[in-house]
Backbone as JSON Lines, residues from 0, in Angstrom:
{"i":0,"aa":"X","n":[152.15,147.07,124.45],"ca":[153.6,147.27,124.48],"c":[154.31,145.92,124.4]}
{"i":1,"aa":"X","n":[155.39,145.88,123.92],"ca":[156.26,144.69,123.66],"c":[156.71,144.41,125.11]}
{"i":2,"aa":"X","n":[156.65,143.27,125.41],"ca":[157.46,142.63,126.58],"c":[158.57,141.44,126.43]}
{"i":3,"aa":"X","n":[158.02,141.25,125.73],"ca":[159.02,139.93,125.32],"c":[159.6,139.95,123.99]}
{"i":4,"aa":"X","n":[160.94,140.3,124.1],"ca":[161.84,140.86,122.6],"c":[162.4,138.57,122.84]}
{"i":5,"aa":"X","n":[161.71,138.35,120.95],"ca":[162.42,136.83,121.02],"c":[163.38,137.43,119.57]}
{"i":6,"aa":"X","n":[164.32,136.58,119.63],"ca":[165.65,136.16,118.77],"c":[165.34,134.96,118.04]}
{"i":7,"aa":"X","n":[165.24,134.6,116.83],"ca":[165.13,133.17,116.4],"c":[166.41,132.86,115.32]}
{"i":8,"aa":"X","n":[167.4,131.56,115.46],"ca":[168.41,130.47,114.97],"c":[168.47,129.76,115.91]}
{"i":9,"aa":"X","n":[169.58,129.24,115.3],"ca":[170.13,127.76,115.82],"c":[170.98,127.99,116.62]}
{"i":10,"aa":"X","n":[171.52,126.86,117.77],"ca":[172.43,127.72,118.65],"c":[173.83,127.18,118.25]}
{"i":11,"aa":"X","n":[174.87,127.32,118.48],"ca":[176.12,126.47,118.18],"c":[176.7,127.65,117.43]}
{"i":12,"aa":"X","n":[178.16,127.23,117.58],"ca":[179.14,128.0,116.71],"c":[179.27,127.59,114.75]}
{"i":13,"aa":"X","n":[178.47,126.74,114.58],"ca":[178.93,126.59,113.46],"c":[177.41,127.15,112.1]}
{"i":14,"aa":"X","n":[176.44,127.57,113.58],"ca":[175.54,128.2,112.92],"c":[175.17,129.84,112.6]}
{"i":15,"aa":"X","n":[176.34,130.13,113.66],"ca":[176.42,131.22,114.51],"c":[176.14,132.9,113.05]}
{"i":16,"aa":"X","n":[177.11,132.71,112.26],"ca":[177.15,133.43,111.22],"c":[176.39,133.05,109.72]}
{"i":17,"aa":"X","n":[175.27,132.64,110.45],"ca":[174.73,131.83,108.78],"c":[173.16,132.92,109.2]}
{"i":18,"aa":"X","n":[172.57,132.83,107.65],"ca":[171.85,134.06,107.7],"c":[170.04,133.42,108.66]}
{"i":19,"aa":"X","n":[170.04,132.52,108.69],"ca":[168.91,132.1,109.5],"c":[169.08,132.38,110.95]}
{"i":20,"aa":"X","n":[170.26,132.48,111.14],"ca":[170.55,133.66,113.02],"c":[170.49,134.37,112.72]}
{"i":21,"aa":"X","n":[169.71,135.83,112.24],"ca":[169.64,136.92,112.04],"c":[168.87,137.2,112.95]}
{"i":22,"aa":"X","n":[167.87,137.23,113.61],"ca":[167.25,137.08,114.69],"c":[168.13,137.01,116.32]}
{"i":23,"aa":"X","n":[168.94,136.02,116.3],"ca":[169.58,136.19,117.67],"c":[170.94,137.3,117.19]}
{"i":24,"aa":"X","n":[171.09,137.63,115.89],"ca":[172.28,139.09,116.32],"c":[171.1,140.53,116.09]}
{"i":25,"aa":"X","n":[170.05,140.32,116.19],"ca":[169.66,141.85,116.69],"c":[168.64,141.54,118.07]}
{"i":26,"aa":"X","n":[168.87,140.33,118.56],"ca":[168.83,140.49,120.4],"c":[170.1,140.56,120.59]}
{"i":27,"aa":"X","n":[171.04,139.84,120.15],"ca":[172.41,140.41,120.92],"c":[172.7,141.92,120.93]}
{"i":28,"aa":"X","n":[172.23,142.37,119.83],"ca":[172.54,143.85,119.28],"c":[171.74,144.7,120.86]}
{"i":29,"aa":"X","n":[170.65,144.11,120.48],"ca":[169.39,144.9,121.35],"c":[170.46,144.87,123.2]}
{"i":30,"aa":"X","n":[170.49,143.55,123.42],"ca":[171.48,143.4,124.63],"c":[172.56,144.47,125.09]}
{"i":31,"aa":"X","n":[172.92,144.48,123.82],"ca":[174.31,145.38,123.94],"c":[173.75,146.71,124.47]}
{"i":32,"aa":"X","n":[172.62,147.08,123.4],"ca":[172.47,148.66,123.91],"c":[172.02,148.97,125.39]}
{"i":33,"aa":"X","n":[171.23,147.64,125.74],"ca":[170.48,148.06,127.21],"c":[171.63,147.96,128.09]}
{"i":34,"aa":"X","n":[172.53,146.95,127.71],"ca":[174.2,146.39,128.92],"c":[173.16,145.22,130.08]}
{"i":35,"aa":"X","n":[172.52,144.61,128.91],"ca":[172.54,143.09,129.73],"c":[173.49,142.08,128.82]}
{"i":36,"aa":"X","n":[173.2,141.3,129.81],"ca":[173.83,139.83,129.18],"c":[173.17,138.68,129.7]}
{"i":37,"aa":"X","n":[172.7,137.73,128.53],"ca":[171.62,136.77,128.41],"c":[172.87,135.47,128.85]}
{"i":38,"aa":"X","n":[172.07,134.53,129.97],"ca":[172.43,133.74,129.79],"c":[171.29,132.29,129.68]}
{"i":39,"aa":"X","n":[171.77,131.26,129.4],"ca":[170.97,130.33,129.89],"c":[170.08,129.68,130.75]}
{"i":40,"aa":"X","n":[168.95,129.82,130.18],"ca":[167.72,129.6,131.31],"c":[167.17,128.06,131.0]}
{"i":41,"aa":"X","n":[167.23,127.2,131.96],"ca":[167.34,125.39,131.55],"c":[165.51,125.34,131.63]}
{"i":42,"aa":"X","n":[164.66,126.53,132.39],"ca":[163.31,126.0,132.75],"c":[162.93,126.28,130.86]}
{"i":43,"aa":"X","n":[163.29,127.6,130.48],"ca":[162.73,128.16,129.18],"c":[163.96,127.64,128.18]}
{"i":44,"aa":"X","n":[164.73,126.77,128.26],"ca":[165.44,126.4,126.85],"c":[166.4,127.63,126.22]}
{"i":45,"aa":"X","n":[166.51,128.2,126.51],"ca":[167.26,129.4,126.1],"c":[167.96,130.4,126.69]}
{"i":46,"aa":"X","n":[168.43,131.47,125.95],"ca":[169.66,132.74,126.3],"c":[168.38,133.55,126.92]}
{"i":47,"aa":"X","n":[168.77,134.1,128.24],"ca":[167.78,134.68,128.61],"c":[168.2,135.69,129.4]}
{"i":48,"aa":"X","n":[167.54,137.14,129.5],"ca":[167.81,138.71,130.04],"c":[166.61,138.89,130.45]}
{"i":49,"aa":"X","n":[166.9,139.98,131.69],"ca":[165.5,139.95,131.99],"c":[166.05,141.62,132.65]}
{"i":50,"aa":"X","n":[165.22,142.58,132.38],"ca":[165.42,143.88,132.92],"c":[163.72,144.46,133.37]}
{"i":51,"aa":"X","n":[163.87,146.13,133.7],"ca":[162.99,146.46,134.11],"c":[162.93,147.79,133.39]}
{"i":52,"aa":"X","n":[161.99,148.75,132.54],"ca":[162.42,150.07,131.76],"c":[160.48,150.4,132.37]}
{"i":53,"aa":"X","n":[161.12,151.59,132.59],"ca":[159.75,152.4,132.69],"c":[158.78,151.61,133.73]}
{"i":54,"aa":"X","n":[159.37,150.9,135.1],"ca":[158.44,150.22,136.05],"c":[157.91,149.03,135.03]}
{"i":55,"aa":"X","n":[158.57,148.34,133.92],"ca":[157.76,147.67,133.13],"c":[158.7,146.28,133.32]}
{"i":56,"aa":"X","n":[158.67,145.22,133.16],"ca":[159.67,143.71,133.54],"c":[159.75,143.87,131.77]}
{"i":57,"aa":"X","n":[160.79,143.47,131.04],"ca":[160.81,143.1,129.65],"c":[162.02,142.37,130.08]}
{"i":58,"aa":"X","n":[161.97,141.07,128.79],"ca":[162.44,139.79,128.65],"c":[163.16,140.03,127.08]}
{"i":59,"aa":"X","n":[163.99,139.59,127.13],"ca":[165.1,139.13,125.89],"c":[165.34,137.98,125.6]}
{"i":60,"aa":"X","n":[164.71,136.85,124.86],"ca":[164.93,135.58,124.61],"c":[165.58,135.17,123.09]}
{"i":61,"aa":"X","n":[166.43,134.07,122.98],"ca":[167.14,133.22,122.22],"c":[166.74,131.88,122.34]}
{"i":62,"aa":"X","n":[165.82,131.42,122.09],"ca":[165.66,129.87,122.06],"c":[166.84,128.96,121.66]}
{"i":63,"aa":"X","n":[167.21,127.94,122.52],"ca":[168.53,127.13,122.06],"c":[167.59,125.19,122.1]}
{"i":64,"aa":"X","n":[166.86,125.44,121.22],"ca":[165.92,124.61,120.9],"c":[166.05,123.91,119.36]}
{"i":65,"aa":"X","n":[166.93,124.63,118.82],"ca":[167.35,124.62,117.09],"c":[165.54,125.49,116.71]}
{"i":66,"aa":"X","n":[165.9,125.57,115.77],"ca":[164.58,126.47,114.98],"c":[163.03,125.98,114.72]}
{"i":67,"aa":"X","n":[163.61,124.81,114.68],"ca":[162.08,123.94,114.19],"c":[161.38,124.29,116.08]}
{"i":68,"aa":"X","n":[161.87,123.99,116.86],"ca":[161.36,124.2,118.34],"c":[160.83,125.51,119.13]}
{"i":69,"aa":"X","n":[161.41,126.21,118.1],"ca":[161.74,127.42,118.93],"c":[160.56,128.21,119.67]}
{"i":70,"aa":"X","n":[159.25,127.24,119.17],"ca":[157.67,127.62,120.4],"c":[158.24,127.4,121.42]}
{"i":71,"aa":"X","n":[158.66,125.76,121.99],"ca":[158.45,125.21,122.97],"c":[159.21,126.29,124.25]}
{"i":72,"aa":"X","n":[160.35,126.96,123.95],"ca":[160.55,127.98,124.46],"c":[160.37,129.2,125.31]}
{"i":73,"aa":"X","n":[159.44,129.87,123.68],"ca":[158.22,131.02,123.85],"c":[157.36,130.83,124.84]}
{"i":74,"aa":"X","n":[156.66,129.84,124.21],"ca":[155.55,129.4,124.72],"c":[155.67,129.13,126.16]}
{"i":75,"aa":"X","n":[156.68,128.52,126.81],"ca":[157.09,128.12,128.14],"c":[157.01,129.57,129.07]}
{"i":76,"aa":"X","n":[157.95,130.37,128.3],"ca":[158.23,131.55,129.41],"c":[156.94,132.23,128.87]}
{"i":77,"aa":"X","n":[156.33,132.64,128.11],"ca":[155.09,133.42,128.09],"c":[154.13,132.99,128.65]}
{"i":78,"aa":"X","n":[153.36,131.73,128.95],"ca":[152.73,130.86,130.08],"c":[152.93,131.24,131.31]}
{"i":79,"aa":"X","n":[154.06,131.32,131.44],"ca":[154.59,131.12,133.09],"c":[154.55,132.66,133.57]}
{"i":80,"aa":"X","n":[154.83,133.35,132.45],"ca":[154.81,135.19,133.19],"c":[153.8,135.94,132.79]}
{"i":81,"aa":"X","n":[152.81,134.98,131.87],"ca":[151.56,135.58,131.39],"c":[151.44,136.9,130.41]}
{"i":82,"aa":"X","n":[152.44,136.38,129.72],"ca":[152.4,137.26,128.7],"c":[151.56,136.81,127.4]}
{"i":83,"aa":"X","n":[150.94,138.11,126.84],"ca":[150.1,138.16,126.14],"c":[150.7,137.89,124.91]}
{"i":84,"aa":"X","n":[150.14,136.78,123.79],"ca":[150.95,137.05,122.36],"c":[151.59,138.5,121.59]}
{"i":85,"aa":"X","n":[150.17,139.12,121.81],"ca":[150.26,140.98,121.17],"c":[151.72,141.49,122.0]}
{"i":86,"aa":"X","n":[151.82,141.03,123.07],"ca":[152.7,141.64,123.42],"c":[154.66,141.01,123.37]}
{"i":87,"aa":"X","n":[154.01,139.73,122.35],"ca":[155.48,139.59,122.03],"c":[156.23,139.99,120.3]}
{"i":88,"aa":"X","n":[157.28,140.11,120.29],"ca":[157.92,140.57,119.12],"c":[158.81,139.58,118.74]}
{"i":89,"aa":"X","n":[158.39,138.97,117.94],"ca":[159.73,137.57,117.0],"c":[160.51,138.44,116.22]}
{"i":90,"aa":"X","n":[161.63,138.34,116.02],"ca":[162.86,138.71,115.05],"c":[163.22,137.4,114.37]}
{"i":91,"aa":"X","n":[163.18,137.74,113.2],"ca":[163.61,136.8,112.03],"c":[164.3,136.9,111.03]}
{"i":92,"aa":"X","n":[164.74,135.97,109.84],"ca":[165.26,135.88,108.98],"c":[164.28,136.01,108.23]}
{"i":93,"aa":"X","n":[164.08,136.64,106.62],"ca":[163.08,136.91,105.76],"c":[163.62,137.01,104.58]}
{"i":94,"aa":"X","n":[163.19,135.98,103.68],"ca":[163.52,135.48,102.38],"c":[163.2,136.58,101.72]}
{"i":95,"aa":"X","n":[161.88,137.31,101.84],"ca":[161.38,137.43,100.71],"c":[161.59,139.32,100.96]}
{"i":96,"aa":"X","n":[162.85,139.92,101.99],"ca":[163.0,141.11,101.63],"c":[164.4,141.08,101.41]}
{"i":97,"aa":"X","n":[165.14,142.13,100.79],"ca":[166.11,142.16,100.65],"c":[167.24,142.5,101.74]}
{"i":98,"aa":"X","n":[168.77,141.85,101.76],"ca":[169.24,142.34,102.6],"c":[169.73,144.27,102.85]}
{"i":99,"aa":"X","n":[169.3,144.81,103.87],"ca":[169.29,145.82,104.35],"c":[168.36,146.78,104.67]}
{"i":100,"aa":"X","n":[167.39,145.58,104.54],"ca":[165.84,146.08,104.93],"c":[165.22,145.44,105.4]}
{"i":101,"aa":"X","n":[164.34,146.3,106.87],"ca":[163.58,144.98,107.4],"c":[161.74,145.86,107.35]}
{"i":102,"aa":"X","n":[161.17,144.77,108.22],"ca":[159.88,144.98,108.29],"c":[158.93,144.55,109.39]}
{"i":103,"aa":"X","n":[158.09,145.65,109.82],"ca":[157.38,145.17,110.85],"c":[155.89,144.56,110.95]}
{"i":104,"aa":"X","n":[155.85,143.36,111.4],"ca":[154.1,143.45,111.22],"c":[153.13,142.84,112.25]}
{"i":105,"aa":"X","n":[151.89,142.45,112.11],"ca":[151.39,142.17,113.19],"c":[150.32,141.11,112.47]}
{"i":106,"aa":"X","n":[150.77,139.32,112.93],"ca":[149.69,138.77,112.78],"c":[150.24,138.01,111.55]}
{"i":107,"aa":"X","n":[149.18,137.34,110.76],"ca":[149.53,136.41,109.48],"c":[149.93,135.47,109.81]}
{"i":108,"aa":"X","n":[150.65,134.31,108.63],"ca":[150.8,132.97,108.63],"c":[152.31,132.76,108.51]}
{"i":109,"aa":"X","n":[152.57,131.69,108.74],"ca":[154.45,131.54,109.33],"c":[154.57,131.31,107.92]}
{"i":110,"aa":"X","n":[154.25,131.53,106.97],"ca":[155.08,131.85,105.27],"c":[155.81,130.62,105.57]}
{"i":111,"aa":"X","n":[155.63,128.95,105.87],"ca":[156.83,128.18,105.49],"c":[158.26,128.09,106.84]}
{"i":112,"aa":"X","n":[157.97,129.65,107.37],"ca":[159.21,129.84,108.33],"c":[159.04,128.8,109.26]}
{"i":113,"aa":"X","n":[160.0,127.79,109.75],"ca":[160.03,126.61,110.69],"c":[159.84,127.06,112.03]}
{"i":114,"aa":"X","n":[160.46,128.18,112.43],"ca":[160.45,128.75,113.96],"c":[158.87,129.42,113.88]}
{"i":115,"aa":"X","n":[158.25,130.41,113.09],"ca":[157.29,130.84,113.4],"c":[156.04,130.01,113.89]}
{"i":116,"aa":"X","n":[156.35,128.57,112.75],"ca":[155.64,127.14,112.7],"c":[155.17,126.87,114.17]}
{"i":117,"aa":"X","n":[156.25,126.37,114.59],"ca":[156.19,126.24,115.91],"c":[155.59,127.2,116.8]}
{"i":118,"aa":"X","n":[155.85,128.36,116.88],"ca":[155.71,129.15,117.61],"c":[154.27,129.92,117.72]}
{"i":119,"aa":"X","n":[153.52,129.44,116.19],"ca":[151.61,129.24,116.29],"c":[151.0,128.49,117.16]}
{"i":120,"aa":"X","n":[152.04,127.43,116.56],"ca":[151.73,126.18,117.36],"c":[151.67,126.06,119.01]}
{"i":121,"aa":"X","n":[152.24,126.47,119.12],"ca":[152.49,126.5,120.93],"c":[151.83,127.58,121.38]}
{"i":122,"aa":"X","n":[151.99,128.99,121.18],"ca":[150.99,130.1,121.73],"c":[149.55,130.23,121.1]}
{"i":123,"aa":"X","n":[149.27,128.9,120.24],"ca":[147.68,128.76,119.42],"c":[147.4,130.25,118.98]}
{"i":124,"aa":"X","n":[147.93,130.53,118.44],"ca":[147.56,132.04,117.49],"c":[148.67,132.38,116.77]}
{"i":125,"aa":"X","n":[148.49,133.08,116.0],"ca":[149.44,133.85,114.89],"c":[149.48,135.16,114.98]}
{"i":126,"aa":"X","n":[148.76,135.67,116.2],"ca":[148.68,136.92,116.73],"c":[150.05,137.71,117.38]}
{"i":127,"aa":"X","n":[150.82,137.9,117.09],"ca":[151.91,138.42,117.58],"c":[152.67,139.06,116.49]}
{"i":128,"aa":"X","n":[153.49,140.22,117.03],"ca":[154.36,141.1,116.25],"c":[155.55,140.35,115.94]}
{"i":129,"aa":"X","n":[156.05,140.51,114.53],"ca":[157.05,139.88,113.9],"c":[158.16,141.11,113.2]}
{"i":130,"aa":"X","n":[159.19,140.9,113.37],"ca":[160.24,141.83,113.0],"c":[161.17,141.39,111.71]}
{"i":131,"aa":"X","n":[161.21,141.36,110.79],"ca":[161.66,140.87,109.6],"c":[162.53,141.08,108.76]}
{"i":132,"aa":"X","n":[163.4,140.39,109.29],"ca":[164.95,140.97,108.58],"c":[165.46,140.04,107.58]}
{"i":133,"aa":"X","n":[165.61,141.54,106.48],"ca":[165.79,140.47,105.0],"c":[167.13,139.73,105.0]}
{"i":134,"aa":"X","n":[167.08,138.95,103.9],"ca":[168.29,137.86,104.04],"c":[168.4,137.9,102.48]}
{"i":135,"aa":"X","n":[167.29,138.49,101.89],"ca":[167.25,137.69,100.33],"c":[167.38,136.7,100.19]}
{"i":136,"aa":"X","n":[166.97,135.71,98.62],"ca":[166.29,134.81,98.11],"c":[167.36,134.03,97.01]}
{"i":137,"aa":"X","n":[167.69,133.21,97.33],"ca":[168.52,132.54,96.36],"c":[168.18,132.34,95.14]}
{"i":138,"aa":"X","n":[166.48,132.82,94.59],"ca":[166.0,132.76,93.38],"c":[165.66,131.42,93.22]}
{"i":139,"aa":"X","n":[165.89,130.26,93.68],"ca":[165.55,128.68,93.59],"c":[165.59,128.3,94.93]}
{"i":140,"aa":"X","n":[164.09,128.27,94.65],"ca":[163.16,127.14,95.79],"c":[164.39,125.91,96.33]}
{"i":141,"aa":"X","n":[164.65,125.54,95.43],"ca":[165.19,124.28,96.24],"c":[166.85,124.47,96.74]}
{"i":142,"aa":"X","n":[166.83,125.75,96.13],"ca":[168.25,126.25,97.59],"c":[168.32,127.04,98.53]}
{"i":143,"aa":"X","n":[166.65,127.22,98.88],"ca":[166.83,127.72,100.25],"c":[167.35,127.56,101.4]}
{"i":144,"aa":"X","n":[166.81,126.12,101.58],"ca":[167.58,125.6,102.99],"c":[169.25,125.53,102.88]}
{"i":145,"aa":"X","n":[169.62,125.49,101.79],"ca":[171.35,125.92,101.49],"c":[171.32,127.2,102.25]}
{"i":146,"aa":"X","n":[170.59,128.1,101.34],"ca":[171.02,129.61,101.61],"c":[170.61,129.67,103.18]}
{"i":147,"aa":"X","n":[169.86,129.62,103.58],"ca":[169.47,130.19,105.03],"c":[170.28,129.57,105.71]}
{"i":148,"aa":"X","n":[171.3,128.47,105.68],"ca":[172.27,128.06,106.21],"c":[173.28,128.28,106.24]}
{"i":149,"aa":"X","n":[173.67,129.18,105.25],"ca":[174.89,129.48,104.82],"c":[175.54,130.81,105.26]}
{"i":150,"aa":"X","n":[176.63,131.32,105.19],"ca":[176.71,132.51,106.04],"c":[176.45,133.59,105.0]}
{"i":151,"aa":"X","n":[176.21,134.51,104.64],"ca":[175.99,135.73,103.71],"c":[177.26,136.16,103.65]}
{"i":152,"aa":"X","n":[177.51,137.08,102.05],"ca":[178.44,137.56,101.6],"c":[178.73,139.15,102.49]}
{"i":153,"aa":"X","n":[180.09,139.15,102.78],"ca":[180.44,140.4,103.16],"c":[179.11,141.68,103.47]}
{"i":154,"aa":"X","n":[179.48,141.83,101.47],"ca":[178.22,143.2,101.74],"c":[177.2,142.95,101.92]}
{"i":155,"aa":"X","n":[176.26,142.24,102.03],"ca":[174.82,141.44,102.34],"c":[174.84,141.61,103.96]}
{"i":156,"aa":"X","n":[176.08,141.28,104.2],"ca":[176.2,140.85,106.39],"c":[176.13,142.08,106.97]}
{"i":157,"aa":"X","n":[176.71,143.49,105.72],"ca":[176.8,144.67,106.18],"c":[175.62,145.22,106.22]}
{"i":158,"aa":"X","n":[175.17,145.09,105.34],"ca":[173.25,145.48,105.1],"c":[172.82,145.27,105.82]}
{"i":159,"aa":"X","n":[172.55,143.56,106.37],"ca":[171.53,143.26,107.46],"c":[172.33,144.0,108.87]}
{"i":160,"aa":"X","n":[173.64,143.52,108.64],"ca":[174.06,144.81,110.37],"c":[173.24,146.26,110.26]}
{"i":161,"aa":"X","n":[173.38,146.83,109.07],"ca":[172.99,148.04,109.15],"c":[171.12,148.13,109.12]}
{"i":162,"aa":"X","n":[170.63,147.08,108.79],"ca":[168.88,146.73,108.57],"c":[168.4,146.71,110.65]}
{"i":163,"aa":"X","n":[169.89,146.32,110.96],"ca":[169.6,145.38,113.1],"c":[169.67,147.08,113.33]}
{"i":164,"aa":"X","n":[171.0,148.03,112.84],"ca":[171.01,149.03,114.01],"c":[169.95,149.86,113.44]}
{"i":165,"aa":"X","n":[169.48,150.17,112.01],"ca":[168.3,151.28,112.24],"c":[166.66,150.7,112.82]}
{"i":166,"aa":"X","n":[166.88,149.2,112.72],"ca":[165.34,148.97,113.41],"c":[165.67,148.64,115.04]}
{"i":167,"aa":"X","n":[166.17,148.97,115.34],"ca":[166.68,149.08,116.95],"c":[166.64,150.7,117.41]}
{"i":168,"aa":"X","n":[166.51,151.32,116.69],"ca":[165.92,152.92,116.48],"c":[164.23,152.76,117.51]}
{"i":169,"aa":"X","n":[163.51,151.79,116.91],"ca":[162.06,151.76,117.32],"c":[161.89,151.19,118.17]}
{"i":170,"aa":"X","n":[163.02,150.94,119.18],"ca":[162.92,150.24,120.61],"c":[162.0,150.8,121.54]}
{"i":171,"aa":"X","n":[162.3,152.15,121.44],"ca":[161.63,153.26,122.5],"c":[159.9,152.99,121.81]}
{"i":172,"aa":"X","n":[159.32,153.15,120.86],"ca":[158.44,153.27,120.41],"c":[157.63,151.66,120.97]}
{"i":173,"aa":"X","n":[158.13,150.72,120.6],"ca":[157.98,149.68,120.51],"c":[157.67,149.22,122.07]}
{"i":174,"aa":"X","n":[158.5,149.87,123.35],"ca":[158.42,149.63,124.44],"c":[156.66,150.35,124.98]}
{"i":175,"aa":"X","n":[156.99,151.69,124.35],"ca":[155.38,152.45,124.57],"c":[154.25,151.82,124.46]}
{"i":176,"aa":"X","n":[154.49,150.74,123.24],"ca":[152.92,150.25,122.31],"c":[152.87,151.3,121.48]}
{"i":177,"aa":"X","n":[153.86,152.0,121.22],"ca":[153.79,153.18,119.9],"c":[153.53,152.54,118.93]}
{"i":178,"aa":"X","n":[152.81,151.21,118.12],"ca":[153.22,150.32,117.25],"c":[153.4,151.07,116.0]}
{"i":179,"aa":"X","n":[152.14,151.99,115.74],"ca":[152.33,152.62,114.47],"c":[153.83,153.46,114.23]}
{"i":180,"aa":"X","n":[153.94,154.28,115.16],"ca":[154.92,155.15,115.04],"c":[156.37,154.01,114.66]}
{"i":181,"aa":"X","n":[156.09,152.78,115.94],"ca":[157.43,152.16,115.23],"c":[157.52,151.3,114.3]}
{"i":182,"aa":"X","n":[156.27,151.01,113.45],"ca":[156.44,150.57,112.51],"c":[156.5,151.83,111.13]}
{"i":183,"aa":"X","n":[156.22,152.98,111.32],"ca":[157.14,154.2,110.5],"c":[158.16,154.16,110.79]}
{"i":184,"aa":"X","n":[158.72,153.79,111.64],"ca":[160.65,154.03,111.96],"c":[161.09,153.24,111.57]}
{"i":185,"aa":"X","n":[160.28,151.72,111.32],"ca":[161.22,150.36,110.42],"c":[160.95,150.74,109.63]}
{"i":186,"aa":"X","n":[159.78,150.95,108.68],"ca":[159.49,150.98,107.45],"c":[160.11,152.19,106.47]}
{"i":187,"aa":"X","n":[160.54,153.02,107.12],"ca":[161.44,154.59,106.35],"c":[162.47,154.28,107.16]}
{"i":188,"aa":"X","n":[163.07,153.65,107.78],"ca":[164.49,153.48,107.74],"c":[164.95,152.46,106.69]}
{"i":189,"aa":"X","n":[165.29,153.0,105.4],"ca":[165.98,152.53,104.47],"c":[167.3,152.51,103.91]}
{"i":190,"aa":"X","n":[168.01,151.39,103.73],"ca":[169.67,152.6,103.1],"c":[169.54,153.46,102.13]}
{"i":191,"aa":"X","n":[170.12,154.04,102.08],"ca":[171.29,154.83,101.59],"c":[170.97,154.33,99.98]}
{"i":192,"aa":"X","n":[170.47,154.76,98.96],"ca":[171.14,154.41,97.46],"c":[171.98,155.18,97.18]}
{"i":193,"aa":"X","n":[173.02,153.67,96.68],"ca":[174.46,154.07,96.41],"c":[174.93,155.28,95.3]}
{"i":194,"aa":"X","n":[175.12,156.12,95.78],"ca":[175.76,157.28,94.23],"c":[176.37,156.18,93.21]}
{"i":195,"aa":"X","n":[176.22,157.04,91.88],"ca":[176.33,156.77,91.16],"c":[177.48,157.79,90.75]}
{"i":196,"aa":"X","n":[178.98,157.24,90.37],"ca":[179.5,157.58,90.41],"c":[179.14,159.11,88.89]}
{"i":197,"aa":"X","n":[180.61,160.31,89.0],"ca":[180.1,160.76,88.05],"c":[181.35,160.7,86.76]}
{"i":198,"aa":"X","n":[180.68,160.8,85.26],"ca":[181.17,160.71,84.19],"c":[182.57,161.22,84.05]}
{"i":199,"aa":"X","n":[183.57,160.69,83.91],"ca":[184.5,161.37,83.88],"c":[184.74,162.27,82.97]}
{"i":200,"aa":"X","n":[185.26,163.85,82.59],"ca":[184.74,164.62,81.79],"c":[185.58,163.8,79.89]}
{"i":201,"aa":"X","n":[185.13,164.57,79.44],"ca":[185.39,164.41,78.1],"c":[186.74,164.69,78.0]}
{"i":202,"aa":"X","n":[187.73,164.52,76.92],"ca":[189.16,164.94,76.8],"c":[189.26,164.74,75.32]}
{"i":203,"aa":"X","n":[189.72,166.18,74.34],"ca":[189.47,166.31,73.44],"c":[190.63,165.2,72.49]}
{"i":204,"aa":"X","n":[190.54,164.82,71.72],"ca":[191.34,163.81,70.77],"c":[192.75,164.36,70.1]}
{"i":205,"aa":"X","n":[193.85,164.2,70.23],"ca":[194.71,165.13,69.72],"c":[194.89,165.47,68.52]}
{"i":206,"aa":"X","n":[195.57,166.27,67.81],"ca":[195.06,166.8,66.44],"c":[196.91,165.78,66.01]}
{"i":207,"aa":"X","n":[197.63,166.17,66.44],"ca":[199.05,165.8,65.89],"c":[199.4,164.2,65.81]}
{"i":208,"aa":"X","n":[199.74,163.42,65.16],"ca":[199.98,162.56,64.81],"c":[200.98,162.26,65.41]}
{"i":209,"aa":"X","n":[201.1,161.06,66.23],"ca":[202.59,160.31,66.89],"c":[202.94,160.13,65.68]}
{"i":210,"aa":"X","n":[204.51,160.24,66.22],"ca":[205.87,159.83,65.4],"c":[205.97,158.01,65.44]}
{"i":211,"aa":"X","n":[206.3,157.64,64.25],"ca":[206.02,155.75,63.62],"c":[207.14,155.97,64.53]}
């Protein structure tokens, strides 16, 4: 079962709406639904909640470490409360799905991601559940670090809002160790394809000739 829900960006207001915090707005999201509120924890570096569901302690973390750090964090409070990697869940930003879709998985290599980097690094494994919220791909390598900095367009911000509230659906699952089941609830929670509007009908051509 998940115990430790982490959030990964940068902290500050001027990072606040840029698509590499996608991660700390579906712990804030997650926050909202339980009615905690994270504050600053100086031992673990970060926004920190701490509740109790089902006789079980679960943790809500935001590393305020900037991204490249964001193990030293993890790694701190999972040490100290003995939490198991398997049993933590990273939320992220993810290039390589589109915005309004995310994805769940378990395990693999930090793909390049700077926070995950770290966050091998410090819990020595790559063993942990990752939550993956698309951002889409600027199509050129060398404007990523633009894009993941930058804030996303309107409908893109609406997508990923709408990508945070249906994978916040698999909370309950996710709390169980339901993993499979909640990784069916990320993975078929998809939007909506947009109608296509319909043809407007035909309108016959007039036979009478305007007056010159």
């Amino acid at each position: 079962m998940i115990k430790l829900f982490v959030g990964l960006g940068n902290p500050g207001p001027e990072y606040e709406a840029t698509r590499h915090n996608a991660g700390f707005w579906w712990i804030d999201a997650l926050a909202r639904e339980l009615k905690l509120s994270l504050s600053y924890d100086k031992a673990y570096q970060g926004l920190l909640a701490r509740t109790t569901i089902d006789g079980q302690t679960v943790w809500l973390l935001e590393p305020q470490t900037f991204m490249n750090l964001s193990g030293k964090s993890v790694g701190t409070l999972a040490r100290f409360f003995k939490i198991q990697p398997s049993d933590i869940l990273v939320v992220h930003d993810e290039l390589d799905i589109v915005p309004g879709e995310a994805k769940l998985k378990f395990g693999g290599s930090h793909a390049g991601h700077n926070g995950l980097r770290d966050i091998h690094a410090q819990l020595g494994t790559g063993d942990y559940w990752r939550l993956r919220l698309g951002i889409g791909h600027p199509g050129i390598k060398s404007e990523v670090v633009h894009w993941v900095l930058k804030k996303p367009s309107p409908d893109h911000r609406i997508a990923i809002e709408q990508s945070i509230d249906r994978a916040l659906k698999a909370v309950p699952a996710l709390l169980k160790g339901e993993m499979v089941k909640a990784t069916a609830i990320v993975h078929t929670s998809k939007p909506p394809r947009p109608k296509l509007p319909k043809p407007a009908p035909a309108t016959e051509a007039p036979t009478d000739k305007p007056e010159a």
